[in-house]
C-alpha atoms as a printed R data frame, in Angstrom:
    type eleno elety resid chain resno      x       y       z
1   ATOM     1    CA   UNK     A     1  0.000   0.000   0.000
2   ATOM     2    CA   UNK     A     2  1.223   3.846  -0.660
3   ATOM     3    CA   UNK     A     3 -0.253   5.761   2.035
4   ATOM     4    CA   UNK     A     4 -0.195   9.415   2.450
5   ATOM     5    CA   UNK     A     5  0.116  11.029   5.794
6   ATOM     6    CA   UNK     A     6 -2.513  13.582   4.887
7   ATOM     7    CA   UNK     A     7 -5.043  10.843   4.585
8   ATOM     8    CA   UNK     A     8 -4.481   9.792   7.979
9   ATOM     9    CA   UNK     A     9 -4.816  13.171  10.441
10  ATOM    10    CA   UNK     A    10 -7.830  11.756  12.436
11  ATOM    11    CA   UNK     A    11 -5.346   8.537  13.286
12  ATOM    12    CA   UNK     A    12 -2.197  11.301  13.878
13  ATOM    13    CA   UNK     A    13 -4.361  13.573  16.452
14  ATOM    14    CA   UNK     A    14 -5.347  10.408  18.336
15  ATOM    15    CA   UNK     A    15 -1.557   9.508  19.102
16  ATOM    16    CA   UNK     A    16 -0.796  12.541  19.835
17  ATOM    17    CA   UNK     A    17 -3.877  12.519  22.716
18  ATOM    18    CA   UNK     A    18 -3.258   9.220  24.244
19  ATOM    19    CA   UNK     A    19  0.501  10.066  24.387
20  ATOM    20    CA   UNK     A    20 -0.286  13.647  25.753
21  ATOM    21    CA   UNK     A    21 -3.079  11.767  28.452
22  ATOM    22    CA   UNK     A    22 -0.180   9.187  29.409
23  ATOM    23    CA   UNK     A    23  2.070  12.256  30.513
24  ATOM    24    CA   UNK     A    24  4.449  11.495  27.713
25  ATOM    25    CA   UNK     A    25  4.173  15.113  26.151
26  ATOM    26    CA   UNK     A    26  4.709  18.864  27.141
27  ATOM    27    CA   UNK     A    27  3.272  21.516  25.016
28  ATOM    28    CA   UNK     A    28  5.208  24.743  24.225
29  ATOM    29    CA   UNK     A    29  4.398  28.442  22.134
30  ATOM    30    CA   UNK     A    30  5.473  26.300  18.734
31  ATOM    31    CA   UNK     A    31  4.309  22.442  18.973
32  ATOM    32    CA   UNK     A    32  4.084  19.611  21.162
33  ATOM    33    CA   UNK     A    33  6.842  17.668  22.413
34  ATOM    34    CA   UNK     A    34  7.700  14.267  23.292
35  ATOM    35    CA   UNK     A    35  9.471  14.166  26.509
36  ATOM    36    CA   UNK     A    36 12.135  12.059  26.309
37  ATOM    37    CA   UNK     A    37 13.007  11.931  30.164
38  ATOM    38    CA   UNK     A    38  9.958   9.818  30.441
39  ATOM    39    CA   UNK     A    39 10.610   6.917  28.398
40  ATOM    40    CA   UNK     A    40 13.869   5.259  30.237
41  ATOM    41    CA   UNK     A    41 14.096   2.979  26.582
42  ATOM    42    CA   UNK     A    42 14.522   5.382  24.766
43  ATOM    43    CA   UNK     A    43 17.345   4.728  22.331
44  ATOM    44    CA   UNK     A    44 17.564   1.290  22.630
45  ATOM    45    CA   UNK     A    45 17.884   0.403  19.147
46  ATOM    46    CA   UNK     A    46 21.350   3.138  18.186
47  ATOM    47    CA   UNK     A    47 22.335   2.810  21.758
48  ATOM    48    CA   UNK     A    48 22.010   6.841  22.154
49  ATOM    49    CA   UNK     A    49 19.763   9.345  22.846
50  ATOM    50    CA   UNK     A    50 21.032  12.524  21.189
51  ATOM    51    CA   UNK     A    51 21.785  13.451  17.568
52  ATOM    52    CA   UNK     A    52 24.601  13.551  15.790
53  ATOM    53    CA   UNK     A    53 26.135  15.660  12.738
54  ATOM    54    CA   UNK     A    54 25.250  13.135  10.067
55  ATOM    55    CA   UNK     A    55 21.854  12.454  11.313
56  ATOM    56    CA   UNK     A    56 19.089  12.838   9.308
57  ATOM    57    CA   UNK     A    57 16.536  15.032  11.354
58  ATOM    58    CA   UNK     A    58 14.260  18.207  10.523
59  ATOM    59    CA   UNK     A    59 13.410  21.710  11.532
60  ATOM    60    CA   UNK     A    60 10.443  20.932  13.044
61  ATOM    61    CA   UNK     A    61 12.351  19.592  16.180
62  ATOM    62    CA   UNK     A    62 14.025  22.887  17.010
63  ATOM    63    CA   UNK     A    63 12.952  24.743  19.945
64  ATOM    64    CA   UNK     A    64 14.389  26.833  22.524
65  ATOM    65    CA   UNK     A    65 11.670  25.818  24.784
66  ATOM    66    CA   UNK     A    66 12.425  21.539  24.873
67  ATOM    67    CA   UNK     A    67 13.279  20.570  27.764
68  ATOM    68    CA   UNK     A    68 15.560  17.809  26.716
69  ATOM    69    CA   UNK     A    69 17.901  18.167  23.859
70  ATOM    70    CA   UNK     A    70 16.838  15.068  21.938
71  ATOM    71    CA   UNK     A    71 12.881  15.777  22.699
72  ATOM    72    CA   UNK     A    72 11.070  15.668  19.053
73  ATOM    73    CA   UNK     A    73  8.001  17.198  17.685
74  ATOM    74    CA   UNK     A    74  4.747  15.367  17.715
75  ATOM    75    CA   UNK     A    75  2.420  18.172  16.439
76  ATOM    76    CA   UNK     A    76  3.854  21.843  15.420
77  ATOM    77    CA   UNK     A    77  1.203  24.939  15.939
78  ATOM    78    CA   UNK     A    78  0.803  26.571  12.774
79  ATOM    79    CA   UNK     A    79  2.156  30.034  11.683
80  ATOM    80    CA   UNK     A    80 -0.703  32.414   9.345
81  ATOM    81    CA   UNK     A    81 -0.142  31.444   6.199
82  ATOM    82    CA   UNK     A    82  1.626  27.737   6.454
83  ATOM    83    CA   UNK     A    83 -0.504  24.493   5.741
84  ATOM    84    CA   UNK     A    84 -2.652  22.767   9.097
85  ATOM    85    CA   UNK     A    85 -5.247  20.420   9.744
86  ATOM    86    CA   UNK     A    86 -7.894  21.383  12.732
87  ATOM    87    CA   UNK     A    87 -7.014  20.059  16.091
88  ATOM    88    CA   UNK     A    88 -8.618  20.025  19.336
89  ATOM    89    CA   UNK     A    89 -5.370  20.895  21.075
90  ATOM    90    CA   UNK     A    90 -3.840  23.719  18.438
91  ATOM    91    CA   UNK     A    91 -4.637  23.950  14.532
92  ATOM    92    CA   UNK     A    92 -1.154  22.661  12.785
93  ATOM    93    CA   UNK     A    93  0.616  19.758  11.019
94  ATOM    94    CA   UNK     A    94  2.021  16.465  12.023
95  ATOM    95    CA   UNK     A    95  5.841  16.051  13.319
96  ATOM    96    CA   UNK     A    96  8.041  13.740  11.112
97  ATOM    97    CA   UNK     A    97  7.924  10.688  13.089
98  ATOM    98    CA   UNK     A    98  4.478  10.109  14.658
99  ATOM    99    CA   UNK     A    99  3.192   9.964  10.745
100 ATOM   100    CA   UNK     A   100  4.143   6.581  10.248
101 ATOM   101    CA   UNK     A   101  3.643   5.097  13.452
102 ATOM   102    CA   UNK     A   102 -0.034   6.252  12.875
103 ATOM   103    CA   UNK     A   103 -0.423   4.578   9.703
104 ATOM   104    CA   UNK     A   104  1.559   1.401  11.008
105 ATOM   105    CA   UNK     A   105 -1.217   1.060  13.641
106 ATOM   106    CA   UNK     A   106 -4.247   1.282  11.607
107 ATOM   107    CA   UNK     A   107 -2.943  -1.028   9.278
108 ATOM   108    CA   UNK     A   108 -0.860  -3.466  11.479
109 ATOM   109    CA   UNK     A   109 -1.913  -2.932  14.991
110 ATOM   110    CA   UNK     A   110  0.378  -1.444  17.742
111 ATOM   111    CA   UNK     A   111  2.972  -4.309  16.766
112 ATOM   112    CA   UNK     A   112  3.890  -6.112  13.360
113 ATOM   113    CA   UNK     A   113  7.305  -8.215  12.429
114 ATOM   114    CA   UNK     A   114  9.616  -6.309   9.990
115 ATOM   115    CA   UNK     A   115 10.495  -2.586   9.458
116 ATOM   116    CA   UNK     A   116 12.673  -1.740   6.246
117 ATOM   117    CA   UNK     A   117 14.547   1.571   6.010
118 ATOM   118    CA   UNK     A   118 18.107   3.256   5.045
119 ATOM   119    CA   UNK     A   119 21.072   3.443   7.912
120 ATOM   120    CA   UNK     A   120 20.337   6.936   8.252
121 ATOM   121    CA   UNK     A   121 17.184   6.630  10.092
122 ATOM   122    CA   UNK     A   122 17.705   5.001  13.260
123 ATOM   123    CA   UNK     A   123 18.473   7.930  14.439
124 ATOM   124    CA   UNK     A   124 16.012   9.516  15.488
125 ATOM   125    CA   UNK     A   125 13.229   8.393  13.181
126 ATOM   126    CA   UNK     A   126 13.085   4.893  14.198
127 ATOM   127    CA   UNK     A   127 14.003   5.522  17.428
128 ATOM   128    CA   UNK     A   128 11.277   8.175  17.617
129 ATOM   129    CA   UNK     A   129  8.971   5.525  16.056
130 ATOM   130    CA   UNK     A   130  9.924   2.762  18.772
131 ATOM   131    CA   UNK     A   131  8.831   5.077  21.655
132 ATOM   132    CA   UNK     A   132  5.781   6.362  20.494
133 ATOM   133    CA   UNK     A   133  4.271   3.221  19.688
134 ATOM   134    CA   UNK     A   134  5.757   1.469  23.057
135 ATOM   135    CA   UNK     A   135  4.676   4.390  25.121
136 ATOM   136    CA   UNK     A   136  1.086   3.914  23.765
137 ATOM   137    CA   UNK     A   137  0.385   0.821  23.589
138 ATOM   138    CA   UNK     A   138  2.600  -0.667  26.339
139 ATOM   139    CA   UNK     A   139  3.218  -3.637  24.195
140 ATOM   140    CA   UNK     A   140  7.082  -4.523  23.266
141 ATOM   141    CA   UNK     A   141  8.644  -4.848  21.130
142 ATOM   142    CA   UNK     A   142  6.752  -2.096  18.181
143 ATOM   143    CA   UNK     A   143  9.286  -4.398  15.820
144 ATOM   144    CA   UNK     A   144 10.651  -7.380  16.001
145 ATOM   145    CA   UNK     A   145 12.881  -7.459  13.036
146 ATOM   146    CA   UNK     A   146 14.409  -4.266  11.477
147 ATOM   147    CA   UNK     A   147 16.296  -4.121   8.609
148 ATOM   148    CA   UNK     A   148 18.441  -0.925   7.866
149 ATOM   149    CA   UNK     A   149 20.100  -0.866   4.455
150 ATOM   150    CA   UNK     A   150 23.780   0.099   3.666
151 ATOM   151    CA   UNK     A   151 24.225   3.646   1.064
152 ATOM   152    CA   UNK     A   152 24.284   3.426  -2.509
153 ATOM   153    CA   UNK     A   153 27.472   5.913  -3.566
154 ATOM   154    CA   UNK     A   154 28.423   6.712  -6.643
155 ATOM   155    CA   UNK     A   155 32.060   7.919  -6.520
156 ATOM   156    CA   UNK     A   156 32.478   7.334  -3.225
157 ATOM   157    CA   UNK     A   157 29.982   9.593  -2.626
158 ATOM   158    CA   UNK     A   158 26.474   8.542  -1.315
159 ATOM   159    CA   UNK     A   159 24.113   8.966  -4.270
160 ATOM   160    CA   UNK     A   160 21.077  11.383  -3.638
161 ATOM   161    CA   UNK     A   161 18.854  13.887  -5.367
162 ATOM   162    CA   UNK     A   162 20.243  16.719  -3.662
163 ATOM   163    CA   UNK     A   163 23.583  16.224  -4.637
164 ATOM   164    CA   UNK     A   164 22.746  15.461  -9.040
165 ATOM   165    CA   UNK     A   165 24.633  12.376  -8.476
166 ATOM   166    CA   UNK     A   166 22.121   9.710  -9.288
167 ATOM   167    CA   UNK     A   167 21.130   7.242 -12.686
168 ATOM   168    CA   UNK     A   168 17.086   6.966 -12.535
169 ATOM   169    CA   UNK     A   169 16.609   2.994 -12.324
170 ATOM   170    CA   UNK     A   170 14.480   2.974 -15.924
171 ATOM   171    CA   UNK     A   171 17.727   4.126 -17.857
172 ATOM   172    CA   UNK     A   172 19.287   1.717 -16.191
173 ATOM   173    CA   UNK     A   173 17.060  -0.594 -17.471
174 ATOM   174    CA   UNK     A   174 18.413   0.517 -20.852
175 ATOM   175    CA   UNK     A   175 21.898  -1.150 -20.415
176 ATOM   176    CA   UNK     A   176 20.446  -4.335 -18.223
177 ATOM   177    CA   UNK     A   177 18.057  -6.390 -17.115
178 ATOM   178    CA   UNK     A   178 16.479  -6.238 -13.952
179 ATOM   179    CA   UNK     A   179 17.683  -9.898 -12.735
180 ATOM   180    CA   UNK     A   180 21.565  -8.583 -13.455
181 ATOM   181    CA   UNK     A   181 20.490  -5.119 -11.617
182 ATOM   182    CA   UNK     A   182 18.874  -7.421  -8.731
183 ATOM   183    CA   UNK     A   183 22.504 -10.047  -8.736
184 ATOM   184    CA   UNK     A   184 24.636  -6.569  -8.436
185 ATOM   185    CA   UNK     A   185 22.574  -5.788  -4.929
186 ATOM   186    CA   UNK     A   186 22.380  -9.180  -3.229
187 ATOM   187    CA   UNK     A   187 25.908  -9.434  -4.145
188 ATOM   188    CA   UNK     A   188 26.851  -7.266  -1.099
189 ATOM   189    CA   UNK     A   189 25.489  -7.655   1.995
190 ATOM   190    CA   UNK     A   190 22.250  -5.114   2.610
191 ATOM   191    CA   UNK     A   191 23.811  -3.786   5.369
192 ATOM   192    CA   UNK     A   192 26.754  -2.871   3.798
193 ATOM   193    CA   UNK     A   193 27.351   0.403   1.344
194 ATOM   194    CA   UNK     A   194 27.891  -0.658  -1.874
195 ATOM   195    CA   UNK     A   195 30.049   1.521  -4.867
196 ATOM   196    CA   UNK     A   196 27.943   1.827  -8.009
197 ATOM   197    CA   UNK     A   197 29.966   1.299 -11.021
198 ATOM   198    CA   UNK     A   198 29.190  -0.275 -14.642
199 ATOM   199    CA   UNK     A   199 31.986  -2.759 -14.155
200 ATOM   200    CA   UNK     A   200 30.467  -4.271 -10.878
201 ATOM   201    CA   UNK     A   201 27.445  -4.352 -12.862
202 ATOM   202    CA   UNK     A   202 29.326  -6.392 -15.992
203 ATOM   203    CA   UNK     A   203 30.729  -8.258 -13.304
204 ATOM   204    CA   UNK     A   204 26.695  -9.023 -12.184
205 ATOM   205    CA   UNK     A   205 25.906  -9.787 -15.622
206 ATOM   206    CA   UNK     A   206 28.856 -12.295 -16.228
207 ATOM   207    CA   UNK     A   207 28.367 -13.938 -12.945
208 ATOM   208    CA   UNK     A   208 24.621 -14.517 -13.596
209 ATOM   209    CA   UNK     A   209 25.870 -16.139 -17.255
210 ATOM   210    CA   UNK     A   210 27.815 -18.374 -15.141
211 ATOM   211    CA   UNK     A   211 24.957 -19.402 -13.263
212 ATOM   212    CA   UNK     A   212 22.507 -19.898 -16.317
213 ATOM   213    CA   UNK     A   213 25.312 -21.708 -18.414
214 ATOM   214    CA   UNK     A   214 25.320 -24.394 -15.446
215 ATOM   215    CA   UNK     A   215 21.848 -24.773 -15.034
216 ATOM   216    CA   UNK     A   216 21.335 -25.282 -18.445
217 ATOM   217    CA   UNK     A   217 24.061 -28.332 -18.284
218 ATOM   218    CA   UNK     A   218 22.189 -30.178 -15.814
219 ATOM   219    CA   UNK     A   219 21.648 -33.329 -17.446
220 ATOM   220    CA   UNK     A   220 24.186 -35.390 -15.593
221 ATOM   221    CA   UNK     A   221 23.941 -37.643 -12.229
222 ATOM   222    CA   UNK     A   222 23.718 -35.645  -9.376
223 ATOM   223    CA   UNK     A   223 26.238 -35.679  -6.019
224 ATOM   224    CA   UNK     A   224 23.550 -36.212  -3.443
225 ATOM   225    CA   UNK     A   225 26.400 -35.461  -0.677
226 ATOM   226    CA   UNK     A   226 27.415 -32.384  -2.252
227 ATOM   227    CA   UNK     A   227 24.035 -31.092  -3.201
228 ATOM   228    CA   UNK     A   228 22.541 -31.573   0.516
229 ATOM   229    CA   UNK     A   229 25.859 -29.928   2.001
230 ATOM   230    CA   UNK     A   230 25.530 -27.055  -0.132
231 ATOM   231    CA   UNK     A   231 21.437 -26.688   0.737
232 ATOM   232    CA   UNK     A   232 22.429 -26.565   4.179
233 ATOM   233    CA   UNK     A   233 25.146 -24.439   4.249
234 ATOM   234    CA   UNK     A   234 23.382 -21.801   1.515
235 ATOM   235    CA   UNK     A   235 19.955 -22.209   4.226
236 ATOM   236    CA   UNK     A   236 22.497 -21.067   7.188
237 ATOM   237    CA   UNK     A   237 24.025 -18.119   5.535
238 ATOM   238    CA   UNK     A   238 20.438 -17.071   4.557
239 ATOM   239    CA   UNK     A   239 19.433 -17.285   8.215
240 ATOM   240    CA   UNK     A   240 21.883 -15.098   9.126
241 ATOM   241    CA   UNK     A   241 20.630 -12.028   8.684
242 ATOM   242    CA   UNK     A   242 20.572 -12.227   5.218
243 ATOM   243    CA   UNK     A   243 23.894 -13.063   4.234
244 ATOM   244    CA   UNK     A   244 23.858 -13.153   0.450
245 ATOM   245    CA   UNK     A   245 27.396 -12.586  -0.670
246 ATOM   246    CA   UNK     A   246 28.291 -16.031   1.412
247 ATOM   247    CA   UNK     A   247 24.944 -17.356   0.023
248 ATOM   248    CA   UNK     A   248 26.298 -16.809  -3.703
249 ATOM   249    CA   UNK     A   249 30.056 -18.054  -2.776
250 ATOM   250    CA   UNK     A   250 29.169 -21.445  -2.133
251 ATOM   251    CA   UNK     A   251 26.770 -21.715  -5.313
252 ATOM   252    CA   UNK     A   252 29.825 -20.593  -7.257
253 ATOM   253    CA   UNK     A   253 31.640 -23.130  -4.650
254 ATOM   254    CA   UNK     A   254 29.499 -25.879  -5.673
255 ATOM   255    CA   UNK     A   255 29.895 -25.681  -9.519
256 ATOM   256    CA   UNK     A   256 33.490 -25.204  -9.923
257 ATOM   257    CA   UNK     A   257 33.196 -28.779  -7.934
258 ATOM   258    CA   UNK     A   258 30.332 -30.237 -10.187
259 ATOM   259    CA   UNK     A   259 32.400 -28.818 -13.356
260 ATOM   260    CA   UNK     A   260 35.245 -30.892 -12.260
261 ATOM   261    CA   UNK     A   261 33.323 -33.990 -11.451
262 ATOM   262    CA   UNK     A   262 30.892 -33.806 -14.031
263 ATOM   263    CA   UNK     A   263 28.329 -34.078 -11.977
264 ATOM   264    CA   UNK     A   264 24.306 -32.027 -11.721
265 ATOM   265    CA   UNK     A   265 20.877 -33.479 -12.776
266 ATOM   266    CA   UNK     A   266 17.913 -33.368 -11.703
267 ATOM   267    CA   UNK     A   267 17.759 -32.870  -7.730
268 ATOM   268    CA   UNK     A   268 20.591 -30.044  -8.516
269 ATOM   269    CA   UNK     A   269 17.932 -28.268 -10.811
270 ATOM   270    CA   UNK     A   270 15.549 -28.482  -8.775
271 ATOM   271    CA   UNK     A   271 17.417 -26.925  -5.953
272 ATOM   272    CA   UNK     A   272 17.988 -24.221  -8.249
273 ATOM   273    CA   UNK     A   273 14.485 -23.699  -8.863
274 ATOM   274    CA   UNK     A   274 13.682 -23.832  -5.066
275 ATOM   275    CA   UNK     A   275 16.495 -20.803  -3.837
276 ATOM   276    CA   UNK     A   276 14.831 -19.386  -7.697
277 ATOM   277    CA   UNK     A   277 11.895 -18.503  -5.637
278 ATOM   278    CA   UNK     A   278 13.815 -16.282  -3.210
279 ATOM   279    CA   UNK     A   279 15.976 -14.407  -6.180
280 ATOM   280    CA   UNK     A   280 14.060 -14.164  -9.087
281 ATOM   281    CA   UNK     A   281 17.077 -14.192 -11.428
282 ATOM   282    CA   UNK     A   282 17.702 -17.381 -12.883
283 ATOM   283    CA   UNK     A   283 16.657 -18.824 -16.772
284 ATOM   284    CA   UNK     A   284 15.776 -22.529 -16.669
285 ATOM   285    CA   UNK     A   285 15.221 -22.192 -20.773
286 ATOM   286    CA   UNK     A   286 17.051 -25.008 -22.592
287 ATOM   287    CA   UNK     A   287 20.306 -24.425 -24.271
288 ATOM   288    CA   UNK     A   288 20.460 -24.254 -27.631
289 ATOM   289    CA   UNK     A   289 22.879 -26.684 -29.318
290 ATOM   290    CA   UNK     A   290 25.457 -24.557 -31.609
291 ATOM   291    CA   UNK     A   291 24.659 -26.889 -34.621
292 ATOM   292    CA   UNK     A   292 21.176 -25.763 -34.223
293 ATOM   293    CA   UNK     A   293 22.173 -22.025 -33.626
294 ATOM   294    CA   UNK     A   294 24.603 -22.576 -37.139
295 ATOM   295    CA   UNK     A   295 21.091 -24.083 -39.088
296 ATOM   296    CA   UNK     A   296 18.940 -20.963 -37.437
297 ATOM   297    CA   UNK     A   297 21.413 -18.397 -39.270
298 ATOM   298    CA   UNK     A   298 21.903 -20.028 -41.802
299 ATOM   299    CA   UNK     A   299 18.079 -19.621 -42.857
């Protein structure tokens, strides 16, 4: 679902009064504020309470009058002539942060399983997020799972809008497919930053080749041994937390041996087909013998 915020002010002012009724708020001449001296969790997820340089954060949260540095903006009064919704506690807008855990709880409840989201919001917008919903509902955790994803630089340089530094994904699209584009991600762990760069996406493409080339050679006997070490070994590095790149090295592991052996049938193709259903990015079609390639040119 794509959910605006503005669809959702009735949900926004009723976190804001149950917080405000729980004594987790303070109002001053500009907005409401969450009090951050009276949630002792707070920051449990960065392992701080206070921002830093590189944080992502927004003007909404400055005030003279907080009484705690870190103390963010639940609901800012509006000035004549800026944008607000009606309230019953001070016409204005929502703060950053108590937007999505609004939506979140219509449309999950006060607690759900997995929360996506770049490194750079932690702190404080997921932070922010974890103690409003907490402080509500009194049920922990908000999230059980989150998972924060590494920068995408180009340069060296993290690629954003702001900077002109991007390539829009559909001319990308252009140059390669969209199962190369998805190898050149999972390649790197998603915690990790990764360096865009057409050679790591050649790389990708060549890699993936690999990969279809031996799938389409699958017509041998299988090593049962082999095959049931590798499914357990690619299961494990999948179960922790995601780990793709050591995922990928033992499939590449696995048919250097096969190559060597001359081994892969059946059970290995179907194996393929089974971790196909995670990825996405695999061709099962049947190689084309090179006399029949010569005979298709020829007429």
């Amino acid at each position: 679902k794509y959910i605006k915020a503005t669809d959702h002010i009735k949900e926004i002012i009723s976190q804001v009064q149950r917080l405000t009724k729980k004594g987790y708020t303070y109002t001053t001449s500009d907005g409401i504020y969450f009090d951050l001296s009276k949630d002792k969790e707070y920051g449990k997820l960065s392992g701080r309470t206070v921002l830093q340089a590189e944080d992502g954060t927004s003007r909404i949260d400055e005030s003279s009058e907080k009484r705690n540095r870190g103390d963010f903006c639940v609901w800012k009064f509006s000035k004549p002539g800026e944008i607000s919704w009606k309230a019953p506690f001070g016409d204005g807008r929502p703060g950053w942060h108590i937007e999505d855990t609004a939506i979140t709880e219509k449309v999950f409840g006060p607690q759900y399983d997995i929360h996506g989201g770049a490194v750079d919001l932690i702190f404080p917008h997921h932070e922010a997020e974890i103690a409003q919903m907490e402080c509500i509902s009194s049920i922990r955790p908000f999230v059980r799972y989150w998972l924060h994803a590494g920068f995408l630089d180009m340069e060296q340089k993290k690629m954003s809008k702001s900077k002109g530094n991007f390539i829009l994904l559909r001319d990308l699209l252009k140059e390669y497919n969209k199962e190369t584009i998805r190898f050149f991600y999972l390649s790197s762990h998603y915690r990790s930053r990764i360096n865009f760069s057409t050679n790591l996406l050649d790389q990708a493409r060549n890699s993936l080749e690999r990969i279809n080339d031996f799938i389409s050679n699958l017509t041998k006997k299988d090593d049962s041994q082999a095959l049931e070490k590798l499914r357990k070994e690619f299961y494990e590095a999948m179960d922790d937390d995601l780990n793709t790149p050591t995922a990928f090295a033992l499939i590449f592991d696995f048919m250097s041996k096969a190559n060597k052996t001359n081994t892969g049938g059946k059970k290995t193709l179907f194996f393929f087909k089974e971790i196909n259903k995670i990825f996405s990015m695999f061709s099962f079609q049947e190689k084309i013998p090179a006399e029949v390639k010569k005979l298709g040119e020829k007429r």
